[in-house]
C-alpha positions as CSV (number, residue, x, y, z in Angstrom):
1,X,74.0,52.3,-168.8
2,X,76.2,52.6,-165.8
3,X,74.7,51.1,-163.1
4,X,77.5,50.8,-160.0
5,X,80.1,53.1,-159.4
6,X,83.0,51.6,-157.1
7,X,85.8,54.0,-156.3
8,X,87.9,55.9,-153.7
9,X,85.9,59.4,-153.0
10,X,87.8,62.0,-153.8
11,X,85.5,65.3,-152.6
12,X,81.7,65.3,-150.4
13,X,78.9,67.7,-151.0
14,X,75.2,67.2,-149.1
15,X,74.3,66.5,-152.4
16,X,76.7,64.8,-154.8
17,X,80.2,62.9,-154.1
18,X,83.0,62.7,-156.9
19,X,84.3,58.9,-156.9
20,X,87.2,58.1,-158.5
21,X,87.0,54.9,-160.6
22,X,90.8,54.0,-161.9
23,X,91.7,57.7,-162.7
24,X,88.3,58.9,-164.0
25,X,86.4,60.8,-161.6
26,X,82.2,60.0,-161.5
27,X,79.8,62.9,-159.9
28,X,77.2,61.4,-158.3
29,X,74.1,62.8,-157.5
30,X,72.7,61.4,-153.8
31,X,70.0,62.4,-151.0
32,X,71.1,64.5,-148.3
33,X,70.5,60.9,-146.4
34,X,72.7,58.8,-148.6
35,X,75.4,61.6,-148.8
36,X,75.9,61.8,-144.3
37,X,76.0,57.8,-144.4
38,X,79.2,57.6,-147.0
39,X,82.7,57.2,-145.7
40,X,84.8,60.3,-146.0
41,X,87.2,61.6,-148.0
42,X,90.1,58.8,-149.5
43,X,87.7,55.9,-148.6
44,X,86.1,53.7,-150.5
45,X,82.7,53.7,-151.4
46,X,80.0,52.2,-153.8
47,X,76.8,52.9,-154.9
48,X,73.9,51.9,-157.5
49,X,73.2,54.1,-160.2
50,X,71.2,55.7,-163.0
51,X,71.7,57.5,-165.7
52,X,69.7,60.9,-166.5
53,X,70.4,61.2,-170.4
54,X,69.2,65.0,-171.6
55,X,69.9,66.5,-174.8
56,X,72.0,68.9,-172.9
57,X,72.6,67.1,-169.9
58,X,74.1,63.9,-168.3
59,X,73.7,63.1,-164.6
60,X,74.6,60.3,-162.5
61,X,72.3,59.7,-159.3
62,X,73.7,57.3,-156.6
63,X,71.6,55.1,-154.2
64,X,73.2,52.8,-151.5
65,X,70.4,49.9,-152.2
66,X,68.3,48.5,-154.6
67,X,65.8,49.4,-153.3
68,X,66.0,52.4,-153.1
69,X,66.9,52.5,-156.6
70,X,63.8,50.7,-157.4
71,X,61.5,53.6,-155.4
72,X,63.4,56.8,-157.5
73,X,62.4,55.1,-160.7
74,X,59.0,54.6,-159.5
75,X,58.9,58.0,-158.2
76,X,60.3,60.0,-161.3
77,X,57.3,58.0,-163.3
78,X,55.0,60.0,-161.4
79,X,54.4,63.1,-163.9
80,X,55.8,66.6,-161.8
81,X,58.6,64.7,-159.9
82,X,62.2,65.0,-161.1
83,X,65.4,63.0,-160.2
84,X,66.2,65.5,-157.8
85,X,62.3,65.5,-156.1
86,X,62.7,62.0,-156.0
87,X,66.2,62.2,-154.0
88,X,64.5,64.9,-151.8
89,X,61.6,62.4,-151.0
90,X,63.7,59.3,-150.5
91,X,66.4,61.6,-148.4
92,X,63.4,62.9,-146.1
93,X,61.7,59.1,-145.6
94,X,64.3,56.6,-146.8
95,X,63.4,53.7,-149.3
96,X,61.1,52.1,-146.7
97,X,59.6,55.0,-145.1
98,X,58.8,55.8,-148.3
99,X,57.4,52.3,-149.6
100,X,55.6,52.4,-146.0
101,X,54.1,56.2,-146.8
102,X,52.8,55.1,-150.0
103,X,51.6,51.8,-148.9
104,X,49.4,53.4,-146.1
105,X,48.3,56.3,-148.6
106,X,50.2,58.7,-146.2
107,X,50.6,61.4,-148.7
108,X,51.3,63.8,-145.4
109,X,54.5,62.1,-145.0
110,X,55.2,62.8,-149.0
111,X,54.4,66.2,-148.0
112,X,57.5,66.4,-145.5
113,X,60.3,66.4,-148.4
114,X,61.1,70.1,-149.5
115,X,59.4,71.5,-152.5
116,X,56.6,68.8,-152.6
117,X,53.2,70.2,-152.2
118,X,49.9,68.6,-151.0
119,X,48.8,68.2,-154.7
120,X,52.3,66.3,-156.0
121,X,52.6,64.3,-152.6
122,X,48.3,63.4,-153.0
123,X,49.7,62.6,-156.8
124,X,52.7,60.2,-155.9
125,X,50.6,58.3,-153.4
126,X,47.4,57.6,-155.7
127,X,49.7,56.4,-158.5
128,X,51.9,54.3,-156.9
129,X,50.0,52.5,-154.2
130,X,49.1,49.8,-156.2
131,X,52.5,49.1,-157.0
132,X,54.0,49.5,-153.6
133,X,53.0,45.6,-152.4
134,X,55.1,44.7,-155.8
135,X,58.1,46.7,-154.4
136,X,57.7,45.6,-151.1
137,X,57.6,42.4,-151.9
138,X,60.9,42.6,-153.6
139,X,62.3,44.5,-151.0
140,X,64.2,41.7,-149.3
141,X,65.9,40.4,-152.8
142,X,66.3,44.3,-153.8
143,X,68.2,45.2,-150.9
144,X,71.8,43.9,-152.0
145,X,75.4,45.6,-150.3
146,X,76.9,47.0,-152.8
147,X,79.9,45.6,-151.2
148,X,82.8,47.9,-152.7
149,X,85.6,45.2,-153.6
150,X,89.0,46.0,-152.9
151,X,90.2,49.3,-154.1
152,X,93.9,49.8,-155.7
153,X,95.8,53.3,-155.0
154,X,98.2,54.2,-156.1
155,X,100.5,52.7,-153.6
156,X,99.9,48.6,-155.2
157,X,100.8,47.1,-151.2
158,X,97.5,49.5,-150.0
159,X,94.4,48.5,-150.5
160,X,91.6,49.9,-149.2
161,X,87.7,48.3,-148.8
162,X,84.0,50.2,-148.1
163,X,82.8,49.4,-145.0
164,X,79.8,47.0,-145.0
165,X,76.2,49.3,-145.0
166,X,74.3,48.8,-142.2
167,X,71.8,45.8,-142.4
168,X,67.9,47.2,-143.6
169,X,64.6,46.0,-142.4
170,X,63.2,45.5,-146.3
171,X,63.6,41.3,-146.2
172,X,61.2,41.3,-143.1
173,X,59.0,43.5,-144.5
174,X,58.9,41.7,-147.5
175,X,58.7,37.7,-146.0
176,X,55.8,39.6,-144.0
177,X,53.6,40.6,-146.7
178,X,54.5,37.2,-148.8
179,X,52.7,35.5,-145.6
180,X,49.6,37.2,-145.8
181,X,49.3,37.0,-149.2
182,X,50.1,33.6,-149.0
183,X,47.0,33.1,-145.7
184,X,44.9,35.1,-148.8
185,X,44.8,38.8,-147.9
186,X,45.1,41.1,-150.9
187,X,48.9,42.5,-152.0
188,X,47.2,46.5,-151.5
189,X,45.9,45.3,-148.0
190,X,48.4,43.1,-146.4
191,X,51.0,45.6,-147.4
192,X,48.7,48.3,-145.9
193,X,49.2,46.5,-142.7
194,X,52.7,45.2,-143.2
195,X,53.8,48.9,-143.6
196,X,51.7,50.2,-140.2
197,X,53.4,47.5,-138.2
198,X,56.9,48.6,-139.6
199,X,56.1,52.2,-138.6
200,X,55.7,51.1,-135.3
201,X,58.7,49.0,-135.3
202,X,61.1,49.7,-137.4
203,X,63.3,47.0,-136.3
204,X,60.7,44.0,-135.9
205,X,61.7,40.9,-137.0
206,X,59.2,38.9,-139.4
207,X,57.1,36.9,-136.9
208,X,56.6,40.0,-134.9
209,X,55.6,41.9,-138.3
210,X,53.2,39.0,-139.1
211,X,51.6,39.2,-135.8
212,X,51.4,43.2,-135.7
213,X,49.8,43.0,-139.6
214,X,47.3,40.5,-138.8
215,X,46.3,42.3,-135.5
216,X,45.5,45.2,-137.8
217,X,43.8,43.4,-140.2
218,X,41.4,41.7,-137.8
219,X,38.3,42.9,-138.1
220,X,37.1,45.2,-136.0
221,X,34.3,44.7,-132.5
């Protein structure tokens, strides 16, 4: 299984990059999203990986987090959705849009990636929601830079490194819903709420998530 690919990129589509690893060149299959935030051409880059293994076909499918690793293998467990429908969904929401769409039961944000329909998008939601407190919760250890180490050309005094990704809001999210659980709330409900205060601020620290979650889980006059 070939999990990482680390390499200098060597040509950029919207929807794959050829990396070259040591002289071997690795197509990798990537969201639209994933694709616009990768340095250009003759940089370094790195990205997480699986492996589509087909009787007549081998594909590699790149993801700048864990996480978001973690939601296209969720995702492609869903009967109807491919690799590539799960890169259209993740490259429409992201990996915590996503986690927060499913959380909330929004299958109308689902329904915003091309080619999913209302029956697929009601699908995905209904059988993941239970797992997405189990993602979310993991979110904060999932979310690891890939951190590119030093690349050799061909030139040995060169060397080139990938810039550092940008940090993601998946650790508060996830010390947010280990609180409530932790005050009792339910994983399916506190991750419910941890994902509607995330949608209204995506850049929230914890305590402010806490605070916004329990807010919404207060009961109602």
């Amino acid at each position: 299984m070939i999990g990482r690919v680390a390499g200098i990129i060597l040509h950029r589509a919207p929807d794959h990059v050829l990396i070259d690893v040591r002289g071997v060149g690795y197509i990798v299959h990537v969201s639209e999203r994933t694709a616009a935030s990768l340095p250009p051409v003759g940089e370094a880059a790195a990205l997480y990986t699986d492996l589509l293994v087909r009787e007549d076909l081998l594909q590699l499918f790149g993801f700048p987090s864990l996480l978001e690793k973690e939601w296209h293998r969720l995702l492609t467990s869903v009967q109807g959705v491919g690799a590539k429908a799960a890169l259209t969904i993740l490259g429409t929401l992201g990996a915590e849009g996503t986690g927060r769409a499913i959380a909330l039961g929004d299958a109308t944000a689902i329904r915003r990636a091309p080619g999913v329909g209302p029956k697929l998008a009601q699908r995905v939601v209904l059988e993941l929601k239970d797992k997405a407190p189990g993602v979310i919760a993991m979110g904060g250890a999932l979310t690891v830079d890939p951190g590119a180490p030093v690349v050799e050309s061909d030139a040995p005094a060169t060397r080139r490194k990938a810039p550092a990704p940008a940090p993601q809001p998946a650790a508060a999210s996830a010390e947010a819903l280990s609180a409530l659980t932790n005050l009792g709330y339910g994983p399916s409900e506190a991750a419910a709420a941890v994902a509607e205060a995330a949608q209204a601020e995506p850049d929230a620290a914890t305590p402010a998530l806490i605070r916004a979650a329990l807010r919404a889980l207060a009961p109602k006059q």
